[in-house]
N, C-alpha and C positions, 0 to 999 in steps of 0.2 A: 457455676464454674465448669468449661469444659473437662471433660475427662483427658486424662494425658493423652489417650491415643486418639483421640478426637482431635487435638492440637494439632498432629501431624500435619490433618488436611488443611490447615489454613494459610500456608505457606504463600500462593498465592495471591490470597485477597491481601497479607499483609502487604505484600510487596507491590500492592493494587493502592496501599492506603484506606482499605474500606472496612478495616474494624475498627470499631469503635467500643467505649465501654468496659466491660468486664472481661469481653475477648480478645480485646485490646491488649489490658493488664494484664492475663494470664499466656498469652502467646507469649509477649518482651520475654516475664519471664520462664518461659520456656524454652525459649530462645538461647537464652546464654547458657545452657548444658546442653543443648542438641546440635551439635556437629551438622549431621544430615538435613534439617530445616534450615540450620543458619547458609548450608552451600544452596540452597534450592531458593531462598528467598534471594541472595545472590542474583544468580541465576538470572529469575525472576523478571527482578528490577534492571538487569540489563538487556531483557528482552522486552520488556514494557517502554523503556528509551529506544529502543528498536523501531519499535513498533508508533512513538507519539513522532518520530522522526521520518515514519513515510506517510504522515499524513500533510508535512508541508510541503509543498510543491513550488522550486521556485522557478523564477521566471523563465522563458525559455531564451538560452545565452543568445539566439540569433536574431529574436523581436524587435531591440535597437535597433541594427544593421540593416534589418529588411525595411521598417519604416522607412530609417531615411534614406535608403536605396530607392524603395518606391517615389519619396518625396521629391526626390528631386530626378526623377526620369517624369513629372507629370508639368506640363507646358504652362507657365507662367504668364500673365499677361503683360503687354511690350508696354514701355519704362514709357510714361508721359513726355512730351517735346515741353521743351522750355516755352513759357508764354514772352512773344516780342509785342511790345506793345506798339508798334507801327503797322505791325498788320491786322487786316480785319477780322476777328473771329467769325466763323457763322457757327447759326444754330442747328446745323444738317449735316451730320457726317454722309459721306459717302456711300453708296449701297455696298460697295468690296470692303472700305473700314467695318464698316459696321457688321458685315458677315464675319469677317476676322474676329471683333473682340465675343460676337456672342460666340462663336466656336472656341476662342481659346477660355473663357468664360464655364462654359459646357465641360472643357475636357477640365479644368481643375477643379469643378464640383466634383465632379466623377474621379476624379483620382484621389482626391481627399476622401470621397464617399468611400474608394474601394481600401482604402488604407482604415478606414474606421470600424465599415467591416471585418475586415482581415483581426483586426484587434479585438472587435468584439468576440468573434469567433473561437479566437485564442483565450480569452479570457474565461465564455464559456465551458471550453474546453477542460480548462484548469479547475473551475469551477467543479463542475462533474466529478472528474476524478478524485479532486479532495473530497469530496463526499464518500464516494464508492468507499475510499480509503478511510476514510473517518467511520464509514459505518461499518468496514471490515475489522478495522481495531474495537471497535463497539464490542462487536460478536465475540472478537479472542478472548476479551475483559471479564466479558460475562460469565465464560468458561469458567478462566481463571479463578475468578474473584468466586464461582456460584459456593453455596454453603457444603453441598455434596460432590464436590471437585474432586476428583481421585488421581493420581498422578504415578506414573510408572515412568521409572528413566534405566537405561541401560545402554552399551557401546555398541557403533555399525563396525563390522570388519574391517574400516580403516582408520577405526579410534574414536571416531567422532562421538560426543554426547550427545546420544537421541532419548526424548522427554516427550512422554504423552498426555496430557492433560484431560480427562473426560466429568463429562455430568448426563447424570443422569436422567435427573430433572430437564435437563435444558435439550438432551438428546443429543448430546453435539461434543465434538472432540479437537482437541487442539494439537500439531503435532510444533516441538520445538528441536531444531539442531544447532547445535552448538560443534566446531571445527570441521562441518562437513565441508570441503572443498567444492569447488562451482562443477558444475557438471560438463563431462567432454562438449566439445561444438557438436552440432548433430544428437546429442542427448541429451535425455533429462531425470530426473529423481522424481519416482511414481512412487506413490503411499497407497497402501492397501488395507482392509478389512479383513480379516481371515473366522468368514461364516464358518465354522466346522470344516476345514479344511478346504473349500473354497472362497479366491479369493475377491471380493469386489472394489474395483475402482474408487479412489476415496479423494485422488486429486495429484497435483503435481507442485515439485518444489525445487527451486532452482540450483539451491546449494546453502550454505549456513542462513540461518534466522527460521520464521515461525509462519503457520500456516494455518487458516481453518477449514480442517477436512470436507472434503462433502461428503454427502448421505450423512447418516445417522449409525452410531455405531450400533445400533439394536443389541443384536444375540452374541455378536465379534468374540472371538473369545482372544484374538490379539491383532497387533497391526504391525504391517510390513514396510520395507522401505525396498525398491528395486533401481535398477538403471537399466533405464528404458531409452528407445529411440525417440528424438523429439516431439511430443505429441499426444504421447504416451500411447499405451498397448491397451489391447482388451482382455489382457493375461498376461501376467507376467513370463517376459522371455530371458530373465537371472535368477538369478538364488538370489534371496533376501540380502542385504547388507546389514540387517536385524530386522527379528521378531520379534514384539513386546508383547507380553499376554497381559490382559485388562484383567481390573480386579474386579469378580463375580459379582 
């Protein structure tokens, strides 16, 4: 049986679905007298729906449109003459017919060809991406869900709930907001590590929803959140909007 304050950390694997067992039964209930787990698992599960929802990708609205824009700007071959049966057919078209049809021939292979590309292309495309994105949700999960997960949450100066997620094991840190509004045109929301009072680069985040930092939090004793010029800085040019200090 988990000890009560061992419970705490599991906040996220529940809301992941991945206890099972005895840790199972003891979180539920624990569950139903913890206030603070029950808002976190919250939380949680509507950043985990966040998150399975940018891995779909749907199709791009202008794909239809450009298809059959392409299809029908690509030269069709000319409509057969009616067969009169009083005249003689021969077996020899003309050397000008005959250059005609293999040309108009030529360009509808090729324009089907560049239409089937163009979709392959696109398809790959999407392809990719879902992945990136499916292996990015991977990485946040793993966070969440790891056994040694530690989680610090507190407000940025303009309300927002900022959520830190880290393991130790895994070396890796998750940052989540909750009401942070989008950041001005021309800026962005830089996260930070704070080495001992230096701070390093740890990635960029657009405005509400969840993110997995880069580097490694190592030694960090907390993590920053600035508003930075788009691109972000190689040192923070604000004051923090919050500082979260990580748990030892």
């Amino acid at each position: 049986m988990k000890h009560e304050t061992q419970l705490h950390t599991l906040t996220g694997a529940y809301a992941l679905n991945a206890l099972t067992g005895e840790e199972l039964h003891a979180f539920t209930a624990h569950l139903e007298h913890c206030e603070g787990c029950h808002q976190e698992v919250g939380e949680f599960a509507a950043t985990a729906a966040r998150l399975a929802a940018a891995v779909s990708l749907p199709v791009p609205v202008d794909m239809r449109q450009v298809v059959l824009d392409r299809i029908d700007g690509v030269r069709q071959l000319p409509a057969r003459a009616p067969l009169v049966p009083s005249v003689r057919l021969t077996t020899r078209l003309t050397r000008k017919t005959s250059a005609f049809v293999v040309a108009a021939s030529i360009a509808t292979a090729a324009g089907f060809a560049g239409v089937a590309l163009w979709q392959h292309q696109q398809v790959e495309q999407a392809r990719t991406q879902a992945q990136r994105a499916d292996q990015h949700v991977q990485d946040m999960t793993a966070v969440m869900a790891a056994p040694d997960a530690r989680t610090t949450r507190g407000r940025t100066s303009t309300g927002a709930l900022a959520t830190v997620v880290t393991s130790a094991r895994l070396n890796q840190a998750v940052f989540l907001a909750s009401g942070l509004p989008k950041a001005p045109t021309g800026r962005t929301y830089q996260l930070w590590f704070d080495d001992h009072g230096t701070m390093r680069p740890a990635g960029l985040i657009p405005g509400d929803g969840s993110v997995l930092m880069q580097g490694d939090p190592g030694q960090a004793l907390a993590v920053g959140l600035t508003l930075e010029p788009a691109g972000g800085s190689a040192q923070p040019t604000t004051s923090p909007l919050v500082l979260l200090s990580l748990p030892a």
